[in-house]
C-alpha positions as CSV (number, residue, x, y, z in Angstrom):
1,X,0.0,0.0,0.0
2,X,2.7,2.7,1.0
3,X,4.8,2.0,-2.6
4,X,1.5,2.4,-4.5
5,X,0.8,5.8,-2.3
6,X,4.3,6.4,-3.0
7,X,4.0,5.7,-6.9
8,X,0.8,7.8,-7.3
9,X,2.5,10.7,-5.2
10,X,5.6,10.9,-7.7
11,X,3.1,10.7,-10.8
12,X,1.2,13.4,-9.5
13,X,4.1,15.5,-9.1
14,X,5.3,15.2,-12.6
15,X,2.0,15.8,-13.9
16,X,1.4,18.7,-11.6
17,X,4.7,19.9,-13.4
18,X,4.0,19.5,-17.1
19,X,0.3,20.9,-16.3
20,X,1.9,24.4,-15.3
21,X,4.2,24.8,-18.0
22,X,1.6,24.1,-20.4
23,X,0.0,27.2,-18.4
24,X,2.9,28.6,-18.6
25,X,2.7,28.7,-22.5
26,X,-0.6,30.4,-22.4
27,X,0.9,32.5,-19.4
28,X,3.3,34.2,-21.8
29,X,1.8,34.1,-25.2
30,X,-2.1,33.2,-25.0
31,X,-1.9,29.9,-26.1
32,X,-5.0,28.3,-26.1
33,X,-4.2,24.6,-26.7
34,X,-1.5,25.0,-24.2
35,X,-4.6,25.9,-21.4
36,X,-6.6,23.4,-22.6
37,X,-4.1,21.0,-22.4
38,X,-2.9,21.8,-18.9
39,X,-6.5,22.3,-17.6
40,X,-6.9,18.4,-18.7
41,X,-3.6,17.9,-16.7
42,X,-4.8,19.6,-13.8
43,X,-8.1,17.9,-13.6
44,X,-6.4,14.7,-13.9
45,X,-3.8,15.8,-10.8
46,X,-7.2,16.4,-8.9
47,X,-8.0,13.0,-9.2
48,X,-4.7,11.3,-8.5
49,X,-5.2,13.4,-5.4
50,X,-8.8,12.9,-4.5
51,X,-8.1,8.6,-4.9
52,X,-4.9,9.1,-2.3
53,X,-6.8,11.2,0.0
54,X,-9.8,9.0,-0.2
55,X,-7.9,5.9,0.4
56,X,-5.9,7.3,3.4
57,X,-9.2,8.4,5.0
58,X,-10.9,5.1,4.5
59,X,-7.3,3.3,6.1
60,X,-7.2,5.7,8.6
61,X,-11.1,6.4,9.5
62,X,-10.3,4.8,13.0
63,X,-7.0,6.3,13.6
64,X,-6.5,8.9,16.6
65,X,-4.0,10.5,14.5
66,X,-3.7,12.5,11.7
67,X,-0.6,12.8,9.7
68,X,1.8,16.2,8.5
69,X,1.3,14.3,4.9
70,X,-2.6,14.2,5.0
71,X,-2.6,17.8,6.0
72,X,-0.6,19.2,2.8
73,X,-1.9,17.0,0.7
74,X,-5.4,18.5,1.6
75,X,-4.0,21.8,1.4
76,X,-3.0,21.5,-1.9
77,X,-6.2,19.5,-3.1
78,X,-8.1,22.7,-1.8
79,X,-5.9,24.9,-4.0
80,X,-6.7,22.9,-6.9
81,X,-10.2,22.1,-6.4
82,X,-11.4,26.0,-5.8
83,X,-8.7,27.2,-8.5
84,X,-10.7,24.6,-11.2
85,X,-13.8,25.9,-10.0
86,X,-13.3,29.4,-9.9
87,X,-11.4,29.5,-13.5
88,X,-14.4,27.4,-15.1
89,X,-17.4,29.7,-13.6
90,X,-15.8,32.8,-14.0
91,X,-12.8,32.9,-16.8
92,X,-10.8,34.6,-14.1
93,X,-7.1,34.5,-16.7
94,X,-4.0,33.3,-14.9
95,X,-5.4,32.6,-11.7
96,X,-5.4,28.9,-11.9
97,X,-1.6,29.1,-13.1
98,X,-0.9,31.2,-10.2
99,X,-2.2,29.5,-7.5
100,X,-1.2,26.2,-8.9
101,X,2.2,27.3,-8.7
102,X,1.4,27.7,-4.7
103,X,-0.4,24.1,-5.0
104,X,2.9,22.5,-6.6
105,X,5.2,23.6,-3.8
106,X,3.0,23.1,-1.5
107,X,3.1,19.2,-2.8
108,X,6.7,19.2,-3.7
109,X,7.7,20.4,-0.2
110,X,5.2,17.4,1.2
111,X,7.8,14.5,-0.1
112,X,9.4,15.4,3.1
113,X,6.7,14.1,4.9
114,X,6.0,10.9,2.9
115,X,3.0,8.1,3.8
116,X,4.0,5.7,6.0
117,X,7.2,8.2,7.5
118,X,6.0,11.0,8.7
119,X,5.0,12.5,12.2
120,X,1.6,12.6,13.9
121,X,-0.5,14.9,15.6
122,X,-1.2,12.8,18.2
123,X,-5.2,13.2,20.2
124,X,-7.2,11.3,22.5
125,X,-10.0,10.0,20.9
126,X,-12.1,12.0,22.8
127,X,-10.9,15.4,20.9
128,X,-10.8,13.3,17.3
129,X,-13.9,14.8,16.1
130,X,-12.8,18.2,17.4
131,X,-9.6,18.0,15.6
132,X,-10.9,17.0,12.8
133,X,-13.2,19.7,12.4
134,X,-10.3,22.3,13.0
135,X,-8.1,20.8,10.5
136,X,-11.2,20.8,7.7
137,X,-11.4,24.5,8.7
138,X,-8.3,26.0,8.9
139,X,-7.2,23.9,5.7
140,X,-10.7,25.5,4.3
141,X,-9.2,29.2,5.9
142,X,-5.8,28.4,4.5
143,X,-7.0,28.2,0.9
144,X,-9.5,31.4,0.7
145,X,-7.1,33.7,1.9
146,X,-3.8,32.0,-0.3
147,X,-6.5,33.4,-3.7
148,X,-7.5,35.9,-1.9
149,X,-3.5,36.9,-2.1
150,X,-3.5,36.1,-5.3
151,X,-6.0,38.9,-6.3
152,X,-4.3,41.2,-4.0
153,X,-1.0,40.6,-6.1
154,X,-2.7,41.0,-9.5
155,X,-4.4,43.6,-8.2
156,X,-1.1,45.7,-7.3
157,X,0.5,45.0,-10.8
158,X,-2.8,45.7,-13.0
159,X,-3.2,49.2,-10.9
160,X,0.5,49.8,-11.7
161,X,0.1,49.0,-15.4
162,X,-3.2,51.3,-15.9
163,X,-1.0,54.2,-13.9
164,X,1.7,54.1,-16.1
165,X,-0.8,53.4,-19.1
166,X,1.0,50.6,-20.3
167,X,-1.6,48.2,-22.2
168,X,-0.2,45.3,-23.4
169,X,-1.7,42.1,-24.4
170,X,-1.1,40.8,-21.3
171,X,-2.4,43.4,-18.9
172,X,-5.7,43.2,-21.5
173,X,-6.0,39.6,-20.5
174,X,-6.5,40.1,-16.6
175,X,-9.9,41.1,-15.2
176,X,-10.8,44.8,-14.1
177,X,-9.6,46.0,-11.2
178,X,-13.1,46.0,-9.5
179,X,-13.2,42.4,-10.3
180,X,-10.0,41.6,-9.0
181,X,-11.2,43.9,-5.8
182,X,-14.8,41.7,-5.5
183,X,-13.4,38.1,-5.8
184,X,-10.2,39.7,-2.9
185,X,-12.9,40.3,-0.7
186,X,-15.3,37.4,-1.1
187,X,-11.8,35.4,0.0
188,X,-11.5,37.6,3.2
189,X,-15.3,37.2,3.8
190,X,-15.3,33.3,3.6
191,X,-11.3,32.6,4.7
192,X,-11.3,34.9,8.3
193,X,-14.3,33.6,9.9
194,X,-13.2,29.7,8.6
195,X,-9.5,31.2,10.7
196,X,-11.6,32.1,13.2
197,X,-13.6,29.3,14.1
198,X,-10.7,26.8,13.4
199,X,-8.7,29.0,16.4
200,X,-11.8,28.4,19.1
201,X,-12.3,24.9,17.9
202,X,-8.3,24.5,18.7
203,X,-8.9,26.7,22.1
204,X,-11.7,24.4,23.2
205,X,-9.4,21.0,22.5
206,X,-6.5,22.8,24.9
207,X,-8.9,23.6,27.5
208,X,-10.7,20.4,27.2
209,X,-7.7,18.2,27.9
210,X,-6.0,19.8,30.2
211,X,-3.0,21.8,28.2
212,X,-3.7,25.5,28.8
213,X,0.3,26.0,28.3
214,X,0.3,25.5,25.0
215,X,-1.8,28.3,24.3
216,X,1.7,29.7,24.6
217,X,2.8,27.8,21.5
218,X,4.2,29.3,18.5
219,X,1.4,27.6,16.4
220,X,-1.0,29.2,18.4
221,X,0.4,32.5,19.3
222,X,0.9,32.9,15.1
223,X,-2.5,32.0,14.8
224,X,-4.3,34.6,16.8
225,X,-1.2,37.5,15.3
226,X,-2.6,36.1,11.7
227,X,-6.1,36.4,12.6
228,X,-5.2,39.9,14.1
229,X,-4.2,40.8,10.6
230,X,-6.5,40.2,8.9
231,X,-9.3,42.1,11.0
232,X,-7.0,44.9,10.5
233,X,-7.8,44.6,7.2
234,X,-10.9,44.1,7.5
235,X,-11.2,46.5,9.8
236,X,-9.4,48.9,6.6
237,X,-11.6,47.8,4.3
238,X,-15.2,48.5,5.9
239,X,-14.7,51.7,8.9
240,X,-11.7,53.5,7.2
241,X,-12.2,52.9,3.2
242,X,-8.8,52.7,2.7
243,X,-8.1,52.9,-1.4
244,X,-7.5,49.3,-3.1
245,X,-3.9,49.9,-2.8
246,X,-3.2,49.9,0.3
247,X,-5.6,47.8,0.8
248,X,-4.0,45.2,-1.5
249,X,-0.8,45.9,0.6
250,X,-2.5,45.2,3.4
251,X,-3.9,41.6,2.2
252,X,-0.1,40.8,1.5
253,X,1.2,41.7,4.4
254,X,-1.3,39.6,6.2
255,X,-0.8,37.0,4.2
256,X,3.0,36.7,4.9
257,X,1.9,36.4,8.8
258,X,-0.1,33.6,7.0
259,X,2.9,32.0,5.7
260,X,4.9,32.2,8.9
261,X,1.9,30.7,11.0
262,X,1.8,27.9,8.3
263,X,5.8,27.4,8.6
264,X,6.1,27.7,12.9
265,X,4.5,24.3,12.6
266,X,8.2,23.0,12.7
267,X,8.7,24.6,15.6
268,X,4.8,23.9,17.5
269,X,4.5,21.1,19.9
270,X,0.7,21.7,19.1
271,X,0.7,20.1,15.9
């Protein structure tokens, strides 16, 4: 079982790979074969992922444990279920290459955390369910707000094109700036409560068995700074109308506080 995990994992990664450079192609000179073709890549990639998710969730239903490899892998499903979605409903261009590119490294960096070798976050069956509903949550939160910075990156380069009235084909291909604004904001709406909830879901398991210490825990302590963030910008956003600049500024900036939360992991004796 952990060599055919480990045979589907490699064969998604190389997929994963040739998928994005055929976006790439279409990235950097509209080529519409390219997309097509890496679109049929990518779907197939969310099905390689979906069987080795599925079948570590039916081996594992029972377990007490869940697994630093489950949890990217998720992660980067999430990416490439809601980037599918989002580019076939909306024609959003470049935003499935973009956060795919998130998704893939996300994956890549997840070999070191292989099936059947990596650590565990250990619970008592008592807090399973509870953990298991944070995880679904924060992974959930985790994805809305990576788009979300997504948006708030195109949005700082389209502004800067129009400013210096540079129209090229490429800045003709993204989406107006009060789309790019709408969709940054629907991520915030749906990503910070998900953050929010995941952080008293993780609160209540602490309390509940005993561990009020680790509320001290660089895991946790990031958490609440990340969510702290983002109401900021929320905060920005809806009392202050701050113009979409700063704003976007503001999304990245939280975002990186994102990225650190997601990397003191390593160093959590939470997770």
């Amino acid at each position: 079982m952990f060599l055919t995990q480990k045979w589907l994992y490699d064969a998604i990664l190389y997929i994963y790979a040739l998928s994005l450079l055929f976006y790439f192609s279409d990235f950097m000179d509209a080529n519409r074969r390219a997309k097509r073709i890496g679109t049929g890549l990518l779907i197939f990639v969310w099905i390689l992922q979906t069987i080795i998710l599925v079948s570590r969730l039916v081996t594992h239903f029972e377990a007490t444990a869940i697994s630093s490899f489950e949890y990217w892998l998720g992660f980067s499903w999430l990416l490439v279920t809601i980037s599918l979605v989002i580019s076939q409903f909306f024609k959003i261009e470049f935003l499935v290459f973009l956060v795919n590119i998130i998704g893939f490294s996300v994956l890549a960096l997840n070999l070191y955390s292989r099936p059947g070798m990596d650590e565990q976050f250990g619970v008592s069956q008592a807090m399973r369910d509870l953990l298991l509903v944070h995880i679904s949550l924060v992974l959930c939160a985790y994805a809305s707000l990576t788009i979300g910075s997504v948006f708030a990156g195109m949005y700082l380069f389209l502004h800067k094109q129009l400013k210096g009235k540079r129209w090229t084909p490429f800045t003709r291909r993204l989406p107006s700036l009060d789309t790019i604004e709408r969709f940054s904001d629907r991520a915030i709406i749906i990503g910070v409560p998900l953050l929010a909830l995941s952080l008293s879901v993780a609160v209540t398991v602490l309390l509940a068995e005993g561990r009020p210490r680790l509320m001290l825990d660089w895991k946790v302590l990031t958490s609440f700074a990340t969510l702290i963030f983002y109401v900021n910008y929320i905060i920005q956003r809806a009392m202050l109308r701050r113009p979409g600049t700063q704003l976007a500024r503001l999304h990245l900036i939280a975002f990186v506080m994102l990225i650190i939360n997601l990397l003191s992991s390593y160093l959590s004796t939470f997770h």
